[in-house]
C-alpha positions, 0 to 999 in steps of 0.5 A: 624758229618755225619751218614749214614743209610745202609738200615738194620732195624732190630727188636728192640727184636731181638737186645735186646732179651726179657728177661723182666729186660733187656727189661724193662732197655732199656725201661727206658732209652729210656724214659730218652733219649726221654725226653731229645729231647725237650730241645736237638734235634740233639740228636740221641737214638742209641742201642749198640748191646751188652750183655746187650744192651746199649741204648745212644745218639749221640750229636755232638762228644759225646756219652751221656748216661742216669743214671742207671735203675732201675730192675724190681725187685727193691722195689724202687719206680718206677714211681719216679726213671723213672721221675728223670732219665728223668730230670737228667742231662745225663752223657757224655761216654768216648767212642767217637761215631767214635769207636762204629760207626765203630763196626757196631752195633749201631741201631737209634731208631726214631720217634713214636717207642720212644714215644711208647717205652716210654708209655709203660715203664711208664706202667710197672713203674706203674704198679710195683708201684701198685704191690709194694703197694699191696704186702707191705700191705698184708706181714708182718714181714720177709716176707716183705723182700723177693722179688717175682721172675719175673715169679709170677708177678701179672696180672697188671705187667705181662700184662704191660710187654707184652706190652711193648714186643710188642712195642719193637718188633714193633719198628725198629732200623735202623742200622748207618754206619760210611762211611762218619764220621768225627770230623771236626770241620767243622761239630762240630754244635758250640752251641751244645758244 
């Protein structure tokens, strides 16, 4: 498979926006792709610019995707659920990569920015972890079932959230065409089936 760039690199906030739950899910699943590139090196992390944003990858003739993430409102354990999405096996999408790249909004997202991207997505995991220990020990009966709302984070989540803000609008993507696509089998890398 052939991709080419046409040179547009745009802001990654600017195609996800920053509402802090979608931030915090394309987060995770850059996470969950980026640990994939070790074992899996031709894949390419691409954000699908759609409400909400899709981040996936491109490997060979196949879209692949991470498991579901997680809310930041979720009272599961963070931390945990961001280390089984980056060792879980990744789901292949019925959609091939020609029909998205031939929609014209698909981003790369490359190098240091997902590694970055990651670092912080680990904060906040942590972070929320940490929240979620506090809050458990200090509620009681029905209240420990009410969940807070994002806006009265505590210092510790807020600050990781705006982190990982800033790590997504310092990261690019870099906007792929499909001019010179094709399924070939010529171009089908064998060992990657």
């Amino acid at each position: 498979m052939t991709m080419q760039h046409n040179n547009a690199s745009r802001s990654l906030a600017d195609l996800t926006g920053t509402e802090p739950h979608v931030l915090y899910q394309v987060g995770q699943n850059v996470a969950a792709l980026q640990s994939h590139l070790s074992r899996q090196p031709s894949l390419r992390i691409v954000l699908l610019r759609m409400t909400p944003p899709m981040v996936m990858a491109i490997h060979g003739q196949r879209l692949m995707r991470p498991s579901s993430p997680l809310r930041l409102d979720s009272d599961m354990s963070h931390r945990s659920h961001l280390n089984t999405l980056m060792h879980a096996e990744l789901g292949v999408h019925s959609v091939s990569p020609a029909s998205i790249l031939q929609a014209g909004k698909v981003f790369e997202i490359r190098g240091a920015d997902l590694e970055r991207i990651s670092e912080a997505t680990r904060a906040v995991a942590a972070a929320r972890d940490v929240e979620l220990q506090t809050d458990g020990a200090k509620r009681r009966g029905i209240l420990a079932r009410l969940k807070p709302a994002v806006g009265s984070r505590k210092p510790g989540v807020q600050s990781a959230m705006t982190g990982l803000l800033e790590v997504i609008s310092e990261a690019r993507g870099h906007q792929l065409d499909s001019d010179h696509f094709s399924a070939s089998a010529e171009q089908i890398n064998w060992e990657d089936v």
